[in-house]
N, C-alpha and C positions, 0 to 999 in steps of 0.2 A: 652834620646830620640834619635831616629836615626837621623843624620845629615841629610841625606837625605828629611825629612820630618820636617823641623823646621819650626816653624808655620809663616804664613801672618801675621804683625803686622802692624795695620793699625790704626794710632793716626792722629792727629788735635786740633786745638783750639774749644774748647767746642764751639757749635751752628754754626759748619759751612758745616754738612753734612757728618757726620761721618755714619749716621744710612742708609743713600744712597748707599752709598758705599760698606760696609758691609753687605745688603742687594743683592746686585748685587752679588757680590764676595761667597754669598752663595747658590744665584741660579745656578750662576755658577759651584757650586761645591766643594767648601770649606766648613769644616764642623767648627762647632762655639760651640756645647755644649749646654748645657740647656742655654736658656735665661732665665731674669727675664719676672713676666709677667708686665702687662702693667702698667704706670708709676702713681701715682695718681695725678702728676699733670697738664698734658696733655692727659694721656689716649693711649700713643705712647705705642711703644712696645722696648725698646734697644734690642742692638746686642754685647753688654759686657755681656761676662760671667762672671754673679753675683758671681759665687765660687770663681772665681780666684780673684775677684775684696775685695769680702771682707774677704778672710782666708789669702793672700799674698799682694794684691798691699797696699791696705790702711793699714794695722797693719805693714807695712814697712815705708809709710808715718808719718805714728804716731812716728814712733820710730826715725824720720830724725826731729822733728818739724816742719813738713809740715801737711795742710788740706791733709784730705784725699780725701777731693769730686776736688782736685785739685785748688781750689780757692786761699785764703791767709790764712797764706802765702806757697806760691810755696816753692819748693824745692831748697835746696840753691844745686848747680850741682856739685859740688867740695864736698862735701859728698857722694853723689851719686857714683861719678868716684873713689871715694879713697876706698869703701868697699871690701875688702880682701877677696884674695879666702880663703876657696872655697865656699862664700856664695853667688856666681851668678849662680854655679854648684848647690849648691842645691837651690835655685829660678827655672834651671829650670826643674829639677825633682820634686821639688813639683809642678810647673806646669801642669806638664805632668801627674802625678797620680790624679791630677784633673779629667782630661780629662778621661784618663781611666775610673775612678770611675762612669765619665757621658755616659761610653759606647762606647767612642772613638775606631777604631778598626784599624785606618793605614788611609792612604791618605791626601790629601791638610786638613790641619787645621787652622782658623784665629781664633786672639784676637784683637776686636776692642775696642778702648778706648783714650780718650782725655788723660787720665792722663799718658800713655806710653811714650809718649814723654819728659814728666816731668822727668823719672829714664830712659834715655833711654840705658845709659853705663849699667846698672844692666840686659833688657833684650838682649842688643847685649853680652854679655861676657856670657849671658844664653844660646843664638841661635844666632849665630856667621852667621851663613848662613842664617838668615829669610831674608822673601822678604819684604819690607818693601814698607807701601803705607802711604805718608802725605795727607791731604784733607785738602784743600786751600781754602778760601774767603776772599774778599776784606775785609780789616781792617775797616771802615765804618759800616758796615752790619756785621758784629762779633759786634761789639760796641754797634747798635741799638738793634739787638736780645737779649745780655744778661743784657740791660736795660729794655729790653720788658718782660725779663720773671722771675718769681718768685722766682726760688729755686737757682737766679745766685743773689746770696747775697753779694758778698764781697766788693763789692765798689759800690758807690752812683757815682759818676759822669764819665761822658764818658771818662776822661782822667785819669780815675781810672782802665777803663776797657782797656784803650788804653794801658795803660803802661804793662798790664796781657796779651794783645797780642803780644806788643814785644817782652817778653819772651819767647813766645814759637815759635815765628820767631826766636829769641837766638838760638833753641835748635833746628829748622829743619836745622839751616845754621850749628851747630853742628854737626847735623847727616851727611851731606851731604859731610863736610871737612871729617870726619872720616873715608870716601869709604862703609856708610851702602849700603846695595842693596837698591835705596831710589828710587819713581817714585812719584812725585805729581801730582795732578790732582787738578780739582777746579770744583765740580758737578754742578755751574746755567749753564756752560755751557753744560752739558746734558739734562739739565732742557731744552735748546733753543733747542732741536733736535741734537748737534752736538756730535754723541753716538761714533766715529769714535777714540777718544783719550780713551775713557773708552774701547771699544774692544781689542786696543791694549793693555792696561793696564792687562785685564785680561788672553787673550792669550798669549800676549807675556814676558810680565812681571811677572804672577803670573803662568803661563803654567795649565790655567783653561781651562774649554769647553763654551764658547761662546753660552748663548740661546737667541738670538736676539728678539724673540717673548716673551719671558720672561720680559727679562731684558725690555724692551721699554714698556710693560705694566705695571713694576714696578716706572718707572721713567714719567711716564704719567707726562707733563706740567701741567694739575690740581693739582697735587700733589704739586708747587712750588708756593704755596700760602703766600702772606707778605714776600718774600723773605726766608721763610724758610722749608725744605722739611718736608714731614710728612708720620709717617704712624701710622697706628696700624694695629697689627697682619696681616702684609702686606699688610694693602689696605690705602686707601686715611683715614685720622685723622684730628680732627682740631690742632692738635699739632707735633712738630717735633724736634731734634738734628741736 
């Protein structure tokens, strides 16, 4: 893949507004791949490219004794980091002939997804230059949402879910020591109207085109219902990531 174009990689702690964000990031102009269609158990629409997620991410997790849905158990990180060339080299050409296959043709590309962060040495040594975007939420509200929803199975008590967001607090302070291109953001505060750290995010940080009428109609405050965003197939859902 040409360096020049190594793609947005935009991870998070499952339920803290991953789909927000990658949603922006594609109106803006980043192109994303086929999506899955809508989830069956909210009715949302994701912004992970199902190819990449089940022909590479997961049958990589399988192979480490890690969930593949990211859950438990996580990935122990010291496998991750020790995997030998050249198998980040080809992570990310098969990647990238993903993409191709889905019509990709040149320009800004993102891969959004909670579990990126989990392997995240595997895709910096794949895209060495990606821009990298973490999505932030109070520890609190990560905790209640994935006691609140269904298909977040791995632990029964909040200090079960707590202990599964340190972890991935572990791995953004990881990324962060390591000099990735990292830029966090935290979306209820675009939720409140203040769009002004997202604009820069995406102009200046991901060298996107800013559609302000867009993006603020995506992000509508209805849309930040029980504390967590929502869509399906871009508009307001009763469910969200």
């Amino acid at each position: 893949m040409d360096r020049k174009r190594d793609p947005i990689l935009i991870t998070v702690a499952a339920r803290s507004g991953v789909s927000m964000i990658a949603g922006v990031v594609s109106l803006c102009g980043a192109w994303g791949g086929i999506k899955p269609g809508a989830a069956d158990y909210d009715g949302r629409t994701s912004f992970e490219n199902s190819e990449v997620a089940e022909s590479i991410v997961k049958p990589f997790l399988r192979g480490i004794a890690a969930d593949p849905n990211g859950q438990f158990p996580l990935p122990d990180i010291a496998k991750v980091a020790d995997v030998p060339d050249p198998f980040p080299e080809t992570w990310g050409r098969r990647v990238h002939r993903v993409w191709l296959g889905q019509g990709y043709a040149g320009g800004p590309v993102f891969y959004a997804s909670p579990r990126t962060c989990l392997v995240w040495p595997v895709w910096h040594r794949a895209f060495p230059d990606a821009k990298w975007v973490i999505v932030r939420r109070n520890d609190d509200d990560i905790v209640r949402a994935c006691t609140q929803t269904g298909f977040m199975k791995a632990h029964k008590t909040d200090a079960g879910w707590r202990a599964w967001v340190d972890v991935h607090k572990q791995r953004f302070d990881e990324m962060i020591r390591a000099g990735l291109q990292v830029w966090q953001i935290w979306p209820q505060r675009m939720i409140r109207g203040h769009i002004g750290e997202l604009r820069q995010l995406i102009a200046d940080h991901l060298g996107l085109t800013w559609d302000e009428t867009a993006v603020t109609d995506f992000i509508a405050p209805i849309l930040w219902k029980g504390g967590v965003f929502q869509i399906a197939d871009g508009k307001p859902s009763d469910g969200g990531e």
